[in-house]
C-alpha positions in Angstrom: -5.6 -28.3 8.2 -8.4 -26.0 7.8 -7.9 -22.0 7.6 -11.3 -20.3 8.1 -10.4 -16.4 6.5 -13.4 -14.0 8.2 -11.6 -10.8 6.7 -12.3 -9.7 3.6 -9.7 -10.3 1.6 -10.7 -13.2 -1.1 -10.8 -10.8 -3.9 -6.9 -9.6 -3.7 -5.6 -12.5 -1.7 -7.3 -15.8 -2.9 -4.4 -17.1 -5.0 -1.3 -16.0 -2.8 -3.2 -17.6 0.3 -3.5 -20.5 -2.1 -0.1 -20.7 -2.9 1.3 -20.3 0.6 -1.4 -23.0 2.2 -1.4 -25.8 -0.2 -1.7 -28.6 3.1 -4.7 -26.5 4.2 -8.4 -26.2 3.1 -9.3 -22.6 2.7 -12.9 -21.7 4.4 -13.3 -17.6 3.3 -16.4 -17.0 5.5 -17.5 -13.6 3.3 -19.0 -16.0 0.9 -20.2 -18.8 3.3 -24.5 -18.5 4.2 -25.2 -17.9 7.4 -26.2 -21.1 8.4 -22.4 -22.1 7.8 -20.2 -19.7 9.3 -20.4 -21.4 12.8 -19.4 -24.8 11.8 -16.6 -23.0 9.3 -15.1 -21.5 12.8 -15.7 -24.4 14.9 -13.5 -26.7 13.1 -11.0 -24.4 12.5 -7.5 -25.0 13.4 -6.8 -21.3 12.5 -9.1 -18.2 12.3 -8.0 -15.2 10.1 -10.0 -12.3 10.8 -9.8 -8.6 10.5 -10.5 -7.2 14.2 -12.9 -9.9 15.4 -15.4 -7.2 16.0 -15.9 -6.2 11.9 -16.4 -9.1 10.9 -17.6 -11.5 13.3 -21.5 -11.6 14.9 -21.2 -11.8 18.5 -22.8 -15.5 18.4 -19.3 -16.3 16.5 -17.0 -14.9 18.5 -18.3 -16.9 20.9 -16.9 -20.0 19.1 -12.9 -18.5 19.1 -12.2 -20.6 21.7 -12.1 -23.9 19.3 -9.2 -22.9 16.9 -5.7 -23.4 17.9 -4.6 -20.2 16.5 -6.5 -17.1 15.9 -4.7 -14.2 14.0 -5.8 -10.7 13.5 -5.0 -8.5 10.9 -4.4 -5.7 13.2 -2.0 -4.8 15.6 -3.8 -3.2 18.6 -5.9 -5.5 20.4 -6.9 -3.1 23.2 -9.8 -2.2 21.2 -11.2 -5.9 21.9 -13.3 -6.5 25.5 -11.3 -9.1 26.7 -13.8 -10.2 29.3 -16.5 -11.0 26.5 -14.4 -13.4 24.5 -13.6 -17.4 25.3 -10.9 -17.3 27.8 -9.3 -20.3 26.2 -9.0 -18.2 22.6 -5.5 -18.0 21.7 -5.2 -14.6 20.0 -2.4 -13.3 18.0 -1.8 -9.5 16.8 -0.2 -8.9 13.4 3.1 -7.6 14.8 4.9 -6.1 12.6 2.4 -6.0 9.9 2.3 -2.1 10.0 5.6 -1.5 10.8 7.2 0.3 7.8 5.1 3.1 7.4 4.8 3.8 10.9 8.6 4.0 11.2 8.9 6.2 8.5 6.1 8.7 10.1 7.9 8.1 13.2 11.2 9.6 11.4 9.3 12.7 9.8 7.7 13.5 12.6 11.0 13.9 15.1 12.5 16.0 12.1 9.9 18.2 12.0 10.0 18.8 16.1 13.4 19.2 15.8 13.0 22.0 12.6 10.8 23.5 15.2 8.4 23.5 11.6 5.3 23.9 13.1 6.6 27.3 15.0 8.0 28.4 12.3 4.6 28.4 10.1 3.1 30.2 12.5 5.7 33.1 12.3 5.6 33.0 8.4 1.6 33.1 8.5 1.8 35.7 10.9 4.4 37.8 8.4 7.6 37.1 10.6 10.7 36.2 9.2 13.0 34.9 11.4 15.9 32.8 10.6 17.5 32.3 14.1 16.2 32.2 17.0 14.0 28.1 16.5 16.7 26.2 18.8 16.4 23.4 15.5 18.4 20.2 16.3 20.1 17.2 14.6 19.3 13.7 15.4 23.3 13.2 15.1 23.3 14.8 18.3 19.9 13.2 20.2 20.2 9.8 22.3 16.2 8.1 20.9 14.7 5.8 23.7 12.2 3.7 22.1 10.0 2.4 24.8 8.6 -1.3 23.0 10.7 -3.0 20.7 8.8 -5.4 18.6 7.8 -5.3 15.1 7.4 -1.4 15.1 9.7 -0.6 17.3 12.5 -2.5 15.8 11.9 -1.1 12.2 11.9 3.1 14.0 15.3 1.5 15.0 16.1 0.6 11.7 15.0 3.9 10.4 16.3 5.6 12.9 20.3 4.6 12.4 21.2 6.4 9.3 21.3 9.5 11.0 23.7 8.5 13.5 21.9 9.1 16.7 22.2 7.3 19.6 19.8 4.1 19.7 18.5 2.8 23.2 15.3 0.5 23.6 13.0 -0.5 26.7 11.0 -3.3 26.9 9.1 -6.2 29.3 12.1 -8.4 28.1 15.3 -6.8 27.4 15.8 -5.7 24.0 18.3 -7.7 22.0 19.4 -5.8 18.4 23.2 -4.3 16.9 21.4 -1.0 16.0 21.3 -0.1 20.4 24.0 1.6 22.2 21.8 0.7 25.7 19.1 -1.9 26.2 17.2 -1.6 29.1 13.5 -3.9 31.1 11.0 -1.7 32.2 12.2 -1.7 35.8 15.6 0.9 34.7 12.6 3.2 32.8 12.7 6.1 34.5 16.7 5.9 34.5 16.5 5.5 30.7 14.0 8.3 30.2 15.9 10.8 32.4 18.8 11.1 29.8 17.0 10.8 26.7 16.2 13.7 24.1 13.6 11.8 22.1 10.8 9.1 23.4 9.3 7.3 21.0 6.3 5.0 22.5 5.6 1.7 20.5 4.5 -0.3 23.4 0.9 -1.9 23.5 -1.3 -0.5 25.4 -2.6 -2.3 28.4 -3.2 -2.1 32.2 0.2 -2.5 32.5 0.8 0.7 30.5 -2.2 2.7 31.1 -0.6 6.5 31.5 2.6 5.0 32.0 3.8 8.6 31.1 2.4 10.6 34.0 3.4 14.0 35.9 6.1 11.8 37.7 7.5 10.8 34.3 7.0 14.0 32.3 9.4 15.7 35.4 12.0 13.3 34.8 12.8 14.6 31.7 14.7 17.0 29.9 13.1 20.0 29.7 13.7 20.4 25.8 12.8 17.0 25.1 10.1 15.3 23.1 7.3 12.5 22.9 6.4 10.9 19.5 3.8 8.3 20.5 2.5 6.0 17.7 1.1 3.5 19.6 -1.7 4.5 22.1 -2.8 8.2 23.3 -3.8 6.0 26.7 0.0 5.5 27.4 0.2 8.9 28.2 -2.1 10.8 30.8 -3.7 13.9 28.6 -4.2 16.3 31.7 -0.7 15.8 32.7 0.9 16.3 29.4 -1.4 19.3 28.8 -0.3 21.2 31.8 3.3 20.1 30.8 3.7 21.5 27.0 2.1 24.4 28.6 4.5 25.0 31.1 7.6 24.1 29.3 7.4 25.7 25.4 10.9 24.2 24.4 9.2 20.2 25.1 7.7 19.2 22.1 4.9 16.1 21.4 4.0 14.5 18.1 1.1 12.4 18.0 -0.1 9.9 15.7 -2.7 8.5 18.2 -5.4 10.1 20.6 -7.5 10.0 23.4 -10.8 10.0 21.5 -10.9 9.1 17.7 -13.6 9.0 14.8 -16.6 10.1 16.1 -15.4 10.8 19.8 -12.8 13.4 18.8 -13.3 16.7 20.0 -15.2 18.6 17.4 -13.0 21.5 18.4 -9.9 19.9 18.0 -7.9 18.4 21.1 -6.8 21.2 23.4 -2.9 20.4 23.6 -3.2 21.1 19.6 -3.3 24.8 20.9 0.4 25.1 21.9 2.5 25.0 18.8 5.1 23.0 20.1 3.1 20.0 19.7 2.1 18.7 16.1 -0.5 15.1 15.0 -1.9 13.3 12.4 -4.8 11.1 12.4 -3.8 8.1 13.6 -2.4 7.1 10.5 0.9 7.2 10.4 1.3 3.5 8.3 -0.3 4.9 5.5 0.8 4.0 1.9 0.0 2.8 -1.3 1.1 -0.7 -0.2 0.8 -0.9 3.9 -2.7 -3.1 3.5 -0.6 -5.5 1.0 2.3 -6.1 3.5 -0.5 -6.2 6.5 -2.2 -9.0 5.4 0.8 -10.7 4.2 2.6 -10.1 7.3 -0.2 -12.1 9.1 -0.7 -14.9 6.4 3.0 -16.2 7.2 2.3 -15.9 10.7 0.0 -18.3 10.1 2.5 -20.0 8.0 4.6 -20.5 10.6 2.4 -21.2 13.3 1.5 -24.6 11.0 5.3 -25.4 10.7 6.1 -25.2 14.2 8.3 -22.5 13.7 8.4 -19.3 16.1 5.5 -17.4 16.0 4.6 -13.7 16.6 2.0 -11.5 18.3 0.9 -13.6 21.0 -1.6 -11.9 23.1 -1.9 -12.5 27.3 -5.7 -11.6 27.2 -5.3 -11.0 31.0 -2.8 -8.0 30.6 -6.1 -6.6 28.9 -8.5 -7.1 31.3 -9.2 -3.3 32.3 -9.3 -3.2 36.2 -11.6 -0.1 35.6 -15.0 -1.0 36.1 -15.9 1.2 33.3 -14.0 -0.4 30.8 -14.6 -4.1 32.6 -17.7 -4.6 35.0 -17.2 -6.8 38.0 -19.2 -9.4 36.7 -17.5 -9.8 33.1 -14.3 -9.6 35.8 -15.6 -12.1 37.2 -16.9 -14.3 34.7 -13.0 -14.3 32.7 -11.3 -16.1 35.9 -14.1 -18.2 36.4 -14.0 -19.5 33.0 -10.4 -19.7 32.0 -8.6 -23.4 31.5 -7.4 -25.3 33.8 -3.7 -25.1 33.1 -4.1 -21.3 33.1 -6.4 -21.2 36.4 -3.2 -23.0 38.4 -1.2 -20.8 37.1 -3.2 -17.2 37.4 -3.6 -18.4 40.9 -0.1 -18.6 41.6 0.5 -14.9 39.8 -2.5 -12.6 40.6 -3.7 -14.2 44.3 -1.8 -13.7 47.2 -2.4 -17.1 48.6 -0.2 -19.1 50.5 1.7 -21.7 49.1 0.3 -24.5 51.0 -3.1 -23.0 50.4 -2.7 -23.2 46.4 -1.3 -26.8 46.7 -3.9 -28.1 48.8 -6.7 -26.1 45.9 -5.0 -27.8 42.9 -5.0 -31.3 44.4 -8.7 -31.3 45.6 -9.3 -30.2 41.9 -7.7 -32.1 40.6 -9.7 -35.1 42.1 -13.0 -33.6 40.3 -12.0 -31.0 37.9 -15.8 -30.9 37.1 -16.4 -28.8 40.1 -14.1 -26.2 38.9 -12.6 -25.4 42.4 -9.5 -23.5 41.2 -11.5 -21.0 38.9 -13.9 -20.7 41.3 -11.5 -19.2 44.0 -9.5 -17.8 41.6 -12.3 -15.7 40.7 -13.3 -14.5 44.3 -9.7 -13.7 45.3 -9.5 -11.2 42.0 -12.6 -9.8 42.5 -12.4 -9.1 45.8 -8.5 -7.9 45.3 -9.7 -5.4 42.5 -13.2 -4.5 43.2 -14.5 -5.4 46.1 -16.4 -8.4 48.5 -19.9 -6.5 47.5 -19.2 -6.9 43.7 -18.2 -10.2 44.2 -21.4 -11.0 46.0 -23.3 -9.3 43.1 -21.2 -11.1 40.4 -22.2 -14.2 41.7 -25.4 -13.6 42.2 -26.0 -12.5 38.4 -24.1 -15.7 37.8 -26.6 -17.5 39.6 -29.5 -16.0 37.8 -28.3 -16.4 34.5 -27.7 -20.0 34.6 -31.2 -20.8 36.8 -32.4 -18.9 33.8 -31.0 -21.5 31.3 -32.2 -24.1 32.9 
């Protein structure tokens, strides 16, 4: 077996990665030459790499599509343009890996809301002293929803339980864990978020969860509830939550993540950081002295397990990240993911995101089937998509490009 390590991590991790792969041949690509690199990925049967952007050229994230396994070091993958990467790349996020810190965070940050600290510095800086009058709450008396229960939504659980609150969880699947008084799938949301005093949102952030928490949402609940999102600022719809801290002083927000970060944050601060019932920190809520450590290690026996055939982690659908927004996705890179994906996946996806008829798709997978070559099931798959999501002019145009790019290569 051959581990090819892209992220930098030699220096601290070389003998523990040695120790935990002694089956495998380490490649660590930071000290390969150039000239190397491609070969080191190509016969790969795992990739470890940081955020494939950092520390992978473009040319070699081409080649992700030839290991059987390739494992981030971070959690969030909706960073990555799904539609520029192999569609045969089996990705896997390092769930979990950041969990601990970002449960804690998760913790401090709903006691502080419910201290009502941040109104209470403002009255002190102002020179009030008020000791009544905050409406402070106990989590002993709160039902928590936490919408996405993997890695870090299972530890906020675990964090969470000490203080005697009452534990629900929502999910794609249903949550299964001792620590929840209610489990619920996405489609009994808005029933779970009705009757819950605290939301904390660890789900990934995908098209399927784009502003899942809209106007709609935000008037379903209680009207002295609160939001702690440590996951994605695009779960949430800014303008709507905006308006609604606005309009309702006793809702509170805490946010770890936001809508533009780095270089794309407001240089005057976000605007719902006006209102004082909402408080944030940089999107760095897993922060310590030792999260890096248990990161990488985290993903390492992912890895470990992947090799053993044991049950495995972080598994990414790249098509639940393939941004329908033409801004985020262009028609043609739309285009170009269906047209290229595997065959297995292209008989599936057909059955999933087309509405064809039955005998329609049967009759498509036996004529390719008879000359896979010709790629008949991407093919259509690709013009039903496009057409569905776009429209029959950016499918014309996708092709078209198609066209020219490959009469170019010729």
């Amino acid at each position: 077996m051959r581990i090819a390590i892209s992220a930098p991590i030699k220096k601290d991790f070389q003998k523990e990665a040695e120790a935990l792969f002694p089956d495998c041949q380490l490649l660590w690509m930071e000290n390969l030459p150039e000239e190397e690199r491609d070969s080191a990925i190509r016969t790969a049967d795992v990739v470890l790499t940081h955020n494939i952007v950092g520390d992978l050229t473009k040319e070699e994230q081409q080649l992700l599509g030839h290991p059987r396994m390739v494992q981030t070091t971070r959690t969030g993958v909706d960073h990555l343009s799904m539609a520029e990467l192999p569609s045969d790349m089996k990705l896997y996020c390092n769930a979990g890996g950041w969990a601990r810190g970002i449960a804690e965070s998760t913790v401090g940050m709903i006691i502080a809301l419910n201290r009502c600290l941040r109104e209470q510095l403002r009255d002190l800086q102002q020179g009030e002293f008020h000791i009544l009058g905050y409406h402070q709450k106990s989590l002993a008396e709160q039902t928590v929803l936490i919408a996405g229960f993997g890695g870090i939504g299972e530890a906020v659980a675990r964090a969470l339980h000490p203080f005697g609150c009452r534990l629900e969880a929502v999910s794609r699947h249903q949550p299964q864990s001792p620590l929840l008084q209610a489990a619920y799938t996405m489609k009994d949301f808005d029933h779970a978020l009705a009757a819950a005093d605290v939301l904390v949102l660890a789900l990934p952030h995908s098209k399927e969860t784009d502003r899942l928490i809209d106007a709609r949402r935000l008037s379903l609940m209680k009207k002295d509830a609160m939001i702690v999102d440590v996951s994605r600022a695009g779960l949430i719809d800014h303008e709507a939550l905006l308006d609604h801290v606005r309009d309702h002083p006793d809702f509170h927000v805490a946010m770890d993540v936001w809508w533009g970060e780095h270089d794309q944050y407001p240089k005057d601060g976000d605007p719902i950081l006006r209102y004082p019932n909402v408080i944030g920190s940089a999107h760095n809520a897993e922060m310590n002295s030792h999260c890096n450590e248990e990161a990488i290690r985290n993903s390492l026996l992912n890895i470990r397990a992947f090799l053993d055939g044991r049950p495995v982690k972080g598994y990414i659908r790249k098509e639940e990240y393939l941004w329908l927004d033409p801004k985020r996705t262009s028609p043609y890179k739309f285009y170009q993911f269906w047209l290229n994906v595997s065959d297995d996946d292209a008989e599936r996806y057909i059955k999933i995101f087309t509405s064809l008829e039955k005998e329609t798709i049967d009759a498509l997978v036996e004529e390719h089937k008879q000359d896979p070559g010709r790629r008949i099931l991407q093919k259509r798959l690709a013009e039903e998509t496009t057409v569905m999501v776009h429209s029959k002019e950016a499918l014309d145009a996708a092709i078209e490009a198609s066209n020219i790019l490959l009469e170019s290569l010729h």
